[in-house]
ROZAZA-81050 format. One record per residue: z, x, y negated of N, C-alpha, C in turn. Coordinates in pm, whole numbers, plus 32768, in hexadecimal, padded with zeros to 4 digits. Atoms other than C-alpha are relative to their C-alpha. Last residue first. Example, Ala and Ser with C-alpha at 12.3 -4.5 7.8 and 13.67 -1.06 7.14 Angstrom:
// ROZAZA-81050
7FFA7FAE807782CA8557806A80497FB37F93;800080598077830C84CE81C28000805A7F88;
// end
This chain:
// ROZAZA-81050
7FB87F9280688D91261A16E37F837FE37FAA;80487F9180268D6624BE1793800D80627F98;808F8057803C8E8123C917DC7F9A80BC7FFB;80297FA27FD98FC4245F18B17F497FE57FF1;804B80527FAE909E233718727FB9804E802D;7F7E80797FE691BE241917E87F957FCD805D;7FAB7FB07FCB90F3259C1796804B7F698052;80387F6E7FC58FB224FC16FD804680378062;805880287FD18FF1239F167A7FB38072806E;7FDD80837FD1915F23C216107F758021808E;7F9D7FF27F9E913C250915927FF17FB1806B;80497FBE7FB48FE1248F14CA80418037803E;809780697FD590A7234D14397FC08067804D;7FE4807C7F9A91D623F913EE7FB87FC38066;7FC17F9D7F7A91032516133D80287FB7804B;805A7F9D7F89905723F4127B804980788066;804480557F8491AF233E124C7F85803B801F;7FBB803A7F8192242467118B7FE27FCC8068;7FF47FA27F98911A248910BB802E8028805F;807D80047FFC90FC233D10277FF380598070;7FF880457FAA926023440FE47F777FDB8052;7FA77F9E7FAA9228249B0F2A80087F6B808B;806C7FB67FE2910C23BF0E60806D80598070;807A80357FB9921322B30E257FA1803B8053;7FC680447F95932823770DA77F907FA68045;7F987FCC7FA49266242A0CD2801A7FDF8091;80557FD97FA691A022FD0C63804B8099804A;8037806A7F7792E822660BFF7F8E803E804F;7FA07FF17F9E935023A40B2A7FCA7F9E8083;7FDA80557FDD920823C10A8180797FEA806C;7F7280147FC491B5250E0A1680317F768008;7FC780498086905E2489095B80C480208022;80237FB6809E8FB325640A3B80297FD57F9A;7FC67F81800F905224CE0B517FBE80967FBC;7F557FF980259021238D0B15802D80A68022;802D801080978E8B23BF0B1980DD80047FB1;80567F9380428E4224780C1A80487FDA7F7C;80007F8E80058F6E240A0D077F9680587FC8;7FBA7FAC800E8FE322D80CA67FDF808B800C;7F76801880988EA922170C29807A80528017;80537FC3806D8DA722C70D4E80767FEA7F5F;7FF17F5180358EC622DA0E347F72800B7FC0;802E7F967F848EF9213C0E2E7FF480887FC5;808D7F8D80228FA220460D307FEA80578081;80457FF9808F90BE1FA80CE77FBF80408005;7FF37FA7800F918F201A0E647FB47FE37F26;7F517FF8802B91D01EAE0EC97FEF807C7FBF;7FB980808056904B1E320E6B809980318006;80418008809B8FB31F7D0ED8805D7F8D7FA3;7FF67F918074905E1F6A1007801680447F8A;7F5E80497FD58FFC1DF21075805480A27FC2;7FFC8065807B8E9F1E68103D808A7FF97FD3;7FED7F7A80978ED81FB510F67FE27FAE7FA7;7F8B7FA180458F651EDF12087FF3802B7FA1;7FD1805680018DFF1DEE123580C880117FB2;801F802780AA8D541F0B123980527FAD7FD4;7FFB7F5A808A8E121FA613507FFE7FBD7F95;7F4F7FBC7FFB8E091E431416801F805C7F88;7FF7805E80758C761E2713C380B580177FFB;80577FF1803F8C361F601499804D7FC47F77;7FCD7FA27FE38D131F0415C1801980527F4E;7FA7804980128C2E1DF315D2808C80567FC4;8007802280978B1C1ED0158080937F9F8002;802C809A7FD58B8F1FB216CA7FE67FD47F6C;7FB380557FD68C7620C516C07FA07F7B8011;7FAE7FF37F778B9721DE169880437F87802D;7F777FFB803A8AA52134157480598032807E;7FE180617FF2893A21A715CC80A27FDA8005;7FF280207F9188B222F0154D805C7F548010;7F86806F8000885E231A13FF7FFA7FCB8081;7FD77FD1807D8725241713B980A07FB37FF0;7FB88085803686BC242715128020803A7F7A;80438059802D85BE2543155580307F787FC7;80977FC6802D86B1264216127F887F8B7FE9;80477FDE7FAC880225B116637F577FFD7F8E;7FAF7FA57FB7894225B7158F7F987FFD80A2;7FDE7FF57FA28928248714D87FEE80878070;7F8C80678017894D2508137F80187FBC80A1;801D80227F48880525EA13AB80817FC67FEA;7FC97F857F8C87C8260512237FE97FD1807B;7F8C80588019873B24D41121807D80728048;7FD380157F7685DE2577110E80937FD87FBB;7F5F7FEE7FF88582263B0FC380627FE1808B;7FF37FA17F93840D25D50FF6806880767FFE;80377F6E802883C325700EAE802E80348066;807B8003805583DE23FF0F347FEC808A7FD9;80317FF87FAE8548243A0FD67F307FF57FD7;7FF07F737FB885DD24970EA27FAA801780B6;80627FA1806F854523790DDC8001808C803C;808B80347FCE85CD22940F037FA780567FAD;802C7FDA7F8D871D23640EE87F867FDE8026;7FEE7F757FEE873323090D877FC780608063;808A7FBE7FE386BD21BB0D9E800D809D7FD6;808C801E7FC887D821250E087FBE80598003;7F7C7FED7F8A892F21A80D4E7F567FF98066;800B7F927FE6881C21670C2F803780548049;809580117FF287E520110C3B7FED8096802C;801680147F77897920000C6A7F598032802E;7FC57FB07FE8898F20700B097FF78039808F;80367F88801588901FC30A748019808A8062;80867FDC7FB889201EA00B097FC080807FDD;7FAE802E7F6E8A741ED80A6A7F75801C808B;7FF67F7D7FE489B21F4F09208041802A8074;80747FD2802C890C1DF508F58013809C8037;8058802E7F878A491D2B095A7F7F8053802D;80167F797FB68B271D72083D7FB3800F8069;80467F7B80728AF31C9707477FDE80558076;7FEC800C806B8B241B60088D7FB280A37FB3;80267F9880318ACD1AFF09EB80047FEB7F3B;80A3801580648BA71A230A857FCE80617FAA;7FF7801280978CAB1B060B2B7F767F987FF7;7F9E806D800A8CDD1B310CBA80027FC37F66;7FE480A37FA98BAA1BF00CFE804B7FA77FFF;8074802D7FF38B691CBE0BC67FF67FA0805E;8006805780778CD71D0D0B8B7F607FBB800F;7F8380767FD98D251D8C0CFD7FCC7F777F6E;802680517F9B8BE91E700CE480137F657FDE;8063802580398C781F230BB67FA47F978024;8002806E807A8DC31F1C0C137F737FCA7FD5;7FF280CF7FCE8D731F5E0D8A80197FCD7F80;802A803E7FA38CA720B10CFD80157F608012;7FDF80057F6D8D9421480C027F867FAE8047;80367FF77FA28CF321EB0ABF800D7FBC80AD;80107FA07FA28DBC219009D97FA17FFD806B;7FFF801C7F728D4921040887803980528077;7F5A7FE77FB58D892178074880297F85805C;7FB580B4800F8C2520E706EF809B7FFC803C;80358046804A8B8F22470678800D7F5E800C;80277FBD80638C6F235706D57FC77F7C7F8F;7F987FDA804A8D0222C607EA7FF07FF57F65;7FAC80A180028BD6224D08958092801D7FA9;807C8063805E8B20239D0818805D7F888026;7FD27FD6809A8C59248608BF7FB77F907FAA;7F41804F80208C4B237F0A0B800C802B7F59;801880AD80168AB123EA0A19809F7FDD7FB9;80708031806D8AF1254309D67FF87F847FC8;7F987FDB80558BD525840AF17FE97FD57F6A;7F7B80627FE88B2024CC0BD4804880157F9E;802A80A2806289DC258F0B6280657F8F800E;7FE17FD680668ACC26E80BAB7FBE7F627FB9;7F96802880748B0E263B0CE27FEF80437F76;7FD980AE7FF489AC26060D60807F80087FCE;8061804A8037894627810D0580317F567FF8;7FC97FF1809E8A5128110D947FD77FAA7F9E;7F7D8043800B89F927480EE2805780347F93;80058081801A889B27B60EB3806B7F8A7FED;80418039808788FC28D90E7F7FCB7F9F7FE6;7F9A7FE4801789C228F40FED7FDB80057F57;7F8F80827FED88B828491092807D80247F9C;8011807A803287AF2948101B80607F898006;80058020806588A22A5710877FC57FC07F7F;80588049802988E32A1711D6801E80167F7B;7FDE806A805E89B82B2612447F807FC37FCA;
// end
């Protein structure tokens, strides 16, 4: 067992956990991701604007601060010296995906940083149901892609 990776990945959600409690705490805010995003690109910028960017600034330079003290990012693609291997399906393929988990986000109110760190510490019935629907379609999605079309394990 890797157990730098496996404290480092305590480590990164306990500051997840942290962060959402402080946005809560101190601009009873939630934590979600596409809201936070969503409001910065589609909104003229208003009061709130300052801690939006802040927010994102630091979604960023986290990993660049972590890679700088020589923390590294992990092996994520899945060969020796890459740090992010190249998209399997193609970028076209690529943009598609993204393109869904926008579209998503917008029918679902939010993504699994807002339902599932932050709505479901607040027992949230909707995130609930959301974050389980979340989960679902991933299994679906890696059935599908693994055992049906017969994509890479």
């Amino acid at each position: 067992m890797d157990w730098t990776a496996s404290l480092q990945g305590l480590a990164g959600g306990i500051l997840i956990g942290l962060s959402a409690v402080w946005l809560m705490a101190t601009l009873g805010r939630i934590a979600g991701i596409s809201g936070i995003v969503g409001s910065l690109v589609t909104t003229l910028p208003k009061g709130d604007s300052a801690w939006r960017v802040a927010f994102v600034l630091g979604l960023i330079s986290g990993p660049l601060l972590l890679m700088l003290l020589g923390g590294g990012l992990g092996n994520v693609a899945g060969a020796p010296g890459e740090v992010v291997g190249p998209p399997a399906g193609g970028v076209g393929l690529m943009l598609v995906a993204g393109l869904l988990v926008g579209v998503g986000t917008g029918l679902g109110s939010g993504c699994t940083s807002g339902h599932g760190v932050c709505g479901l510490a607040r027992l949230s019935p909707r995130s609930m149901v959301a974050t389980l629907t979340f989960l679902l379609c991933a299994i679906v999605t890696v059935y599908v892609v693994r055992h049906v079309i017969g994509g890479a394990a």
